[in-house]
DONU-328270 format. One record per residue (C-alpha): residue number from 1; residue in one letter; x, y, z. Coordinates in steps of 0.1 Angstrom, whole numbers, plus 5000, padded with zeros to 4 digits. Layout:
N
<num = NUM residu = a x = X y = Y z = Z> .
...
***
This chain:
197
<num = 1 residu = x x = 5000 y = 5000 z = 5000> .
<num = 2 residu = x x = 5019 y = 5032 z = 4986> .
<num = 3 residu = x x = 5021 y = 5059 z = 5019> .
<num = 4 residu = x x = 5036 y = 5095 z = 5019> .
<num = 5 residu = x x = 5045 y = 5117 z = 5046> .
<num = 6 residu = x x = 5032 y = 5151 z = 5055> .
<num = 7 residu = x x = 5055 y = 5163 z = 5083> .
<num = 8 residu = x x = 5093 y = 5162 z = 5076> .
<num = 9 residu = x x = 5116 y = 5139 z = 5099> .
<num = 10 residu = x x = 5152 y = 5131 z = 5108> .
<num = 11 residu = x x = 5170 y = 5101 z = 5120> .
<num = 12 residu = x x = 5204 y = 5094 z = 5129> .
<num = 13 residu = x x = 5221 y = 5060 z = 5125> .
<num = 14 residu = x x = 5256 y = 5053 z = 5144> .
<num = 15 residu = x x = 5283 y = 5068 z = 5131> .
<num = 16 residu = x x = 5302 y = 5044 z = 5107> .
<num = 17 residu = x x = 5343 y = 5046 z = 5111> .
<num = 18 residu = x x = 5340 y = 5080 z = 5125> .
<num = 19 residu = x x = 5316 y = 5094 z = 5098> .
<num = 20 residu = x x = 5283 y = 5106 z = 5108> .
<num = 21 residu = x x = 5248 y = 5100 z = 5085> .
<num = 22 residu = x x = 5219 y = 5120 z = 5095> .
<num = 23 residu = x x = 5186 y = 5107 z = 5072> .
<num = 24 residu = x x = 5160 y = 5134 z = 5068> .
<num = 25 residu = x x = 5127 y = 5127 z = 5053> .
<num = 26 residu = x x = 5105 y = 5148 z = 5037> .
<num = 27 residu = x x = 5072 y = 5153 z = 5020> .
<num = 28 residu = x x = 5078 y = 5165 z = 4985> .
<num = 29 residu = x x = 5051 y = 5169 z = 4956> .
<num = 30 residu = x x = 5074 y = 5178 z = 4928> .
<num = 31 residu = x x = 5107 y = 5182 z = 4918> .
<num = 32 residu = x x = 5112 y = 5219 z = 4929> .
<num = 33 residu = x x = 5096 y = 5206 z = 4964> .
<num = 34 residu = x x = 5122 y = 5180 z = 4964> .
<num = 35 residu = x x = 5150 y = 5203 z = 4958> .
<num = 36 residu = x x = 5138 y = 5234 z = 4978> .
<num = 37 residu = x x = 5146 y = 5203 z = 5008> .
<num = 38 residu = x x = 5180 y = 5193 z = 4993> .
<num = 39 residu = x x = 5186 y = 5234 z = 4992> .
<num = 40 residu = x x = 5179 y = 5242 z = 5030> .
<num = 41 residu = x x = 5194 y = 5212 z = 5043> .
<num = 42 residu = x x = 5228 y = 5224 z = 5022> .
<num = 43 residu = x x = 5220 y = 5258 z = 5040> .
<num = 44 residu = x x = 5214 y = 5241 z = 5073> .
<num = 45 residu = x x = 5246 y = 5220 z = 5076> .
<num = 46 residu = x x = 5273 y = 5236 z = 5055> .
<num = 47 residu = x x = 5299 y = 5221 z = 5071> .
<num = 48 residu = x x = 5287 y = 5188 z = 5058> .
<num = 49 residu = x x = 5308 y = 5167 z = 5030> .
<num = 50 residu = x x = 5279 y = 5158 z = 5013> .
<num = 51 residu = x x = 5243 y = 5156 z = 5010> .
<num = 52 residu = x x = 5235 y = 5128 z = 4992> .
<num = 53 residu = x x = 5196 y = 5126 z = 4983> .
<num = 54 residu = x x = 5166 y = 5106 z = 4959> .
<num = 55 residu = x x = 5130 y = 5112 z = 4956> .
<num = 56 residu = x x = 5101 y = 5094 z = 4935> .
<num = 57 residu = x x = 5068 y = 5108 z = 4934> .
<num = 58 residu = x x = 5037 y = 5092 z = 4932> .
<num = 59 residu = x x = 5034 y = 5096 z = 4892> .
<num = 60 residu = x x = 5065 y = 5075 z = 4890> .
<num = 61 residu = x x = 5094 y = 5101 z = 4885> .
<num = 62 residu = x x = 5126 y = 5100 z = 4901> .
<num = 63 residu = x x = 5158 y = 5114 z = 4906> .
<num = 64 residu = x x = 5187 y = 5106 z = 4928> .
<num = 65 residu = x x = 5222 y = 5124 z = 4938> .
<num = 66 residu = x x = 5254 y = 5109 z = 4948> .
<num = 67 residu = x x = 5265 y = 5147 z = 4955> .
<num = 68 residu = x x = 5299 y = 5139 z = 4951> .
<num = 69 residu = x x = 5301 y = 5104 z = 4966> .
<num = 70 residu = x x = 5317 y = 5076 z = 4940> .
<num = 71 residu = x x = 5288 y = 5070 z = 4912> .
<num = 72 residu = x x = 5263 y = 5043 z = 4924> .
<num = 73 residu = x x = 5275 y = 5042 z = 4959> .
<num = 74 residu = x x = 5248 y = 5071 z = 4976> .
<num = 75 residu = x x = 5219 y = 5083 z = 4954> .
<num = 76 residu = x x = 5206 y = 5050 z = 4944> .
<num = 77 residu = x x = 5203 y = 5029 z = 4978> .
<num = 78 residu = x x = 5182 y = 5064 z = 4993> .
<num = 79 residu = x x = 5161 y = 5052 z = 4964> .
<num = 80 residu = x x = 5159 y = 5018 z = 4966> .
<num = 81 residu = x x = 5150 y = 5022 z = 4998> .
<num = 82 residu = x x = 5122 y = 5045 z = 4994> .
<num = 83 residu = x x = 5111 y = 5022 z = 4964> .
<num = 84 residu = x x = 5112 y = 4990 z = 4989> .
<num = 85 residu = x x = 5089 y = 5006 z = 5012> .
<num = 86 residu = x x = 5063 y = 5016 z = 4986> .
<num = 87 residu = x x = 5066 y = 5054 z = 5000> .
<num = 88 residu = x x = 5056 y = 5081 z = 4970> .
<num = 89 residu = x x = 5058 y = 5117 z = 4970> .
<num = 90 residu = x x = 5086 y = 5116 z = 4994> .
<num = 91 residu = x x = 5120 y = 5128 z = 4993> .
<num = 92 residu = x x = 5150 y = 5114 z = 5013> .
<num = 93 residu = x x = 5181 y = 5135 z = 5019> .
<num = 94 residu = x x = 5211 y = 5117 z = 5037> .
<num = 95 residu = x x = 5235 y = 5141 z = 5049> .
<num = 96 residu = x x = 5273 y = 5129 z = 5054> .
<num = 97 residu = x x = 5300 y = 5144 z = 5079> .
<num = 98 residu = x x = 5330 y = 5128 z = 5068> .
<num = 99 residu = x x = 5349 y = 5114 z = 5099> .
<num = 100 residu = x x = 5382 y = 5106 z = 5082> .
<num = 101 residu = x x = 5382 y = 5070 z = 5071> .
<num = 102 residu = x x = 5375 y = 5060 z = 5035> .
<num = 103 residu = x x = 5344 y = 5036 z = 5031> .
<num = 104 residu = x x = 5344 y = 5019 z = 4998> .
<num = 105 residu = x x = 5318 y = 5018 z = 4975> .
<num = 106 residu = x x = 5304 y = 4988 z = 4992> .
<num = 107 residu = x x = 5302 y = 5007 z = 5026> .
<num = 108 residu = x x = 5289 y = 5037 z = 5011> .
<num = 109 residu = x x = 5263 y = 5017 z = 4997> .
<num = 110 residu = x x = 5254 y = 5001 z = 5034> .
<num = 111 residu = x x = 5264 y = 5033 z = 5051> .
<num = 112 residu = x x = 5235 y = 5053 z = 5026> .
<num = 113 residu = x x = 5208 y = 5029 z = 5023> .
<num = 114 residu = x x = 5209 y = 5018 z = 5056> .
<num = 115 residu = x x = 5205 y = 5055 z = 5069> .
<num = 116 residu = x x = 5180 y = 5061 z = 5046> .
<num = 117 residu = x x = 5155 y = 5029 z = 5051> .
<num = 118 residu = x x = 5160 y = 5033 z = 5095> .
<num = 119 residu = x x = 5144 y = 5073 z = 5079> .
<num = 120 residu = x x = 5119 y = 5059 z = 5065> .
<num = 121 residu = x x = 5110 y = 5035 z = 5091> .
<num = 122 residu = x x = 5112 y = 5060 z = 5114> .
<num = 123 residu = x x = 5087 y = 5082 z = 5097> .
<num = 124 residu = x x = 5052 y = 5085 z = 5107> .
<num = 125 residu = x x = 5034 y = 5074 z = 5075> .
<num = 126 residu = x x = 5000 y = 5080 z = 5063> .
<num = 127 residu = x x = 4982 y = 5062 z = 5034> .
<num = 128 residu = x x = 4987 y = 5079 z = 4996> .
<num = 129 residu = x x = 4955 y = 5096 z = 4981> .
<num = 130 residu = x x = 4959 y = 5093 z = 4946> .
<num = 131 residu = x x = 4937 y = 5111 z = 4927> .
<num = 132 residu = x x = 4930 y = 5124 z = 4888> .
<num = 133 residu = x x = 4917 y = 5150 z = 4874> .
<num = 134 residu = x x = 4886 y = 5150 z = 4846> .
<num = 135 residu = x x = 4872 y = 5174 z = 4826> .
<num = 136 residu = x x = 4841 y = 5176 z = 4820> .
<num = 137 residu = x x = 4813 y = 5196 z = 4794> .
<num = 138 residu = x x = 4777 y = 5194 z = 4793> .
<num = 139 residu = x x = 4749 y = 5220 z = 4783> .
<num = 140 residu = x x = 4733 y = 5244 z = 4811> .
<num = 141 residu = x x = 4700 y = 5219 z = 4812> .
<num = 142 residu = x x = 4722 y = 5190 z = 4823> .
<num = 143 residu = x x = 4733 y = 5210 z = 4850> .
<num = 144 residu = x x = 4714 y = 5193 z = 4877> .
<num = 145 residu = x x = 4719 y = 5158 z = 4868> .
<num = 146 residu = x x = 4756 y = 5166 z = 4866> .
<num = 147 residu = x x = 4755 y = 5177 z = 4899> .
<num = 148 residu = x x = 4731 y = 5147 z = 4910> .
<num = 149 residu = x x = 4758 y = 5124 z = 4902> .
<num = 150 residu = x x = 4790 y = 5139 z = 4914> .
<num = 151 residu = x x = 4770 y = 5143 z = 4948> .
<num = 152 residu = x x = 4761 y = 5105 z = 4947> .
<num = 153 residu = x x = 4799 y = 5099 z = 4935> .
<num = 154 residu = x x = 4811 y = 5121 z = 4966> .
<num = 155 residu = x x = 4831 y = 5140 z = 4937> .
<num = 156 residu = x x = 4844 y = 5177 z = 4952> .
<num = 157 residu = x x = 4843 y = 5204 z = 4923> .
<num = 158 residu = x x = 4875 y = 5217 z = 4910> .
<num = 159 residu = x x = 4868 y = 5247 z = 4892> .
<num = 160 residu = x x = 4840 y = 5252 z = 4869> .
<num = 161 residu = x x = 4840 y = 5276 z = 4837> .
<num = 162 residu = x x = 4808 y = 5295 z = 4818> .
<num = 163 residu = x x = 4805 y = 5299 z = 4782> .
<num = 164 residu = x x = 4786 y = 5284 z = 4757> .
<num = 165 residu = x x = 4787 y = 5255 z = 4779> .
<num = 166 residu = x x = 4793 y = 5245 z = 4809> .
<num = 167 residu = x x = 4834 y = 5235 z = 4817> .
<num = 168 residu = x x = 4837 y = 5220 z = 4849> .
<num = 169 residu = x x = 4877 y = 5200 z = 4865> .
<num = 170 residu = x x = 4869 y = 5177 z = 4891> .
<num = 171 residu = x x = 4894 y = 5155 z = 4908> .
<num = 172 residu = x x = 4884 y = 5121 z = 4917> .
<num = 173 residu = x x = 4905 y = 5086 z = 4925> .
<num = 174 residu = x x = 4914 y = 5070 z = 4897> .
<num = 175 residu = x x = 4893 y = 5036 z = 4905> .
<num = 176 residu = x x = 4859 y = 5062 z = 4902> .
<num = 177 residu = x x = 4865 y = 5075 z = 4864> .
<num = 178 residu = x x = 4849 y = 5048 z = 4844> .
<num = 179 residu = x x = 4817 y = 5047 z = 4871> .
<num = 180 residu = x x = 4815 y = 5089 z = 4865> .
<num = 181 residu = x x = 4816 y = 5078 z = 4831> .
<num = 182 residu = x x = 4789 y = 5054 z = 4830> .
<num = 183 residu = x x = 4767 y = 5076 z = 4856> .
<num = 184 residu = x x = 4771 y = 5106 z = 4838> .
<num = 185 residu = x x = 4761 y = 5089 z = 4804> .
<num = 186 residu = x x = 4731 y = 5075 z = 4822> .
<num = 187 residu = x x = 4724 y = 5109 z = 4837> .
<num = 188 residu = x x = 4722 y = 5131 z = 4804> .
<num = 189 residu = x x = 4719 y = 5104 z = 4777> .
<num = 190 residu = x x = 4755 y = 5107 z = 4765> .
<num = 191 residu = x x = 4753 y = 5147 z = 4761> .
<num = 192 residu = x x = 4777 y = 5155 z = 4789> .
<num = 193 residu = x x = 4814 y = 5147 z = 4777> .
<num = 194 residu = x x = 4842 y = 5137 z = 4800> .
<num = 195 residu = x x = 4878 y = 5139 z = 4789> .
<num = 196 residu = x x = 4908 y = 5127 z = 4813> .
<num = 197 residu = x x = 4926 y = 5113 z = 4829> .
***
């Protein structure tokens, strides 16, 4: 069951041959939110060697940063870790003080995910509302059994647009589109159009 955060979070594993890895967690809708994150924790800790960091959102995009680290050994085990525990819309930012002894790729690799996953484990999760957005058009006289079916649905309205017709965005889960579908056929007799996802 995918699960995202809303509050942001840090843990601290034990230092590994004098280095220290602090694992902050964070919500993170887009990329910009994701790096706005990566950005203040740079601010926050300047002193830091690196700041090693991955997201993946809940359309399926991600990006990962070995900041410096050897490639391989940082930026993917954050998001392996985050893709192992089905989290989405999240962003995971392991910051590194370097403590004087060389890791390895192997131990970077342990040192990173490691942080990372006791992060995430240590976050307070809450389940992932996915949801879409449709648009939909219909005449003025279908406005009532429009609205008829996205109460029954439980469908909140968007934003809604007057012209010749009426242009209305609702955002719904994905599992409800083809039932708005066939209601809103059934409703207006195949006059109201809906486009989307």
């Amino acid at each position: 069951m995918p699960w995202t955060v809303t509050t942001r979070s840090e843990f601290e594993s034990a230092p590994v041959k004098g280095s220290r890895f602090l694992a902050t967690v964070a919500p993170a809708a887009s990329p910009a939110e994701a790096l706005a994150v990566v950005t203040a924790l740079q601010q926050r800790f300047p002193r830091a060697n690196h700041h090693c960091w991955a997201f993946l959102l809940a359309d399926g995009t991600t990006r990962s940063s070995d900041d410096g680290e050897p490639s391989g050994s940082a930026g993917r085990p954050i998001l392996a870790r985050i893709e192992g525990r089905e989290a989405q819309n999240v962003v995971v930012v392991v910051t590194r003080w370097f403590g004087g002894t060389k890791l390895g790729v192997g131990g970077l690799v342990r040192a990173y995910g490691g942080c990372a996953g006791q992060g995430l484990d240590a976050a307070t999760p809450i389940p992932l509302v996915v949801r879409v957005t449709v648009h939909l058009t219909y005449s003025y006289a279908d406005t009532g059994s429009v609205e008829s079916v996205l109460h029954e649905l439980d469908i909140a309205e968007s934003h809604t647009e007057y012209g010749a017709s009426v242009h209305r965005r609702v955002e719904l889960p994905p599992e409800t589109v083809d039932r708005l579908r066939h209601r809103l056929t059934e409703a207006t007799a195949g006059r109201a159009v809906v486009q989307g996802p």
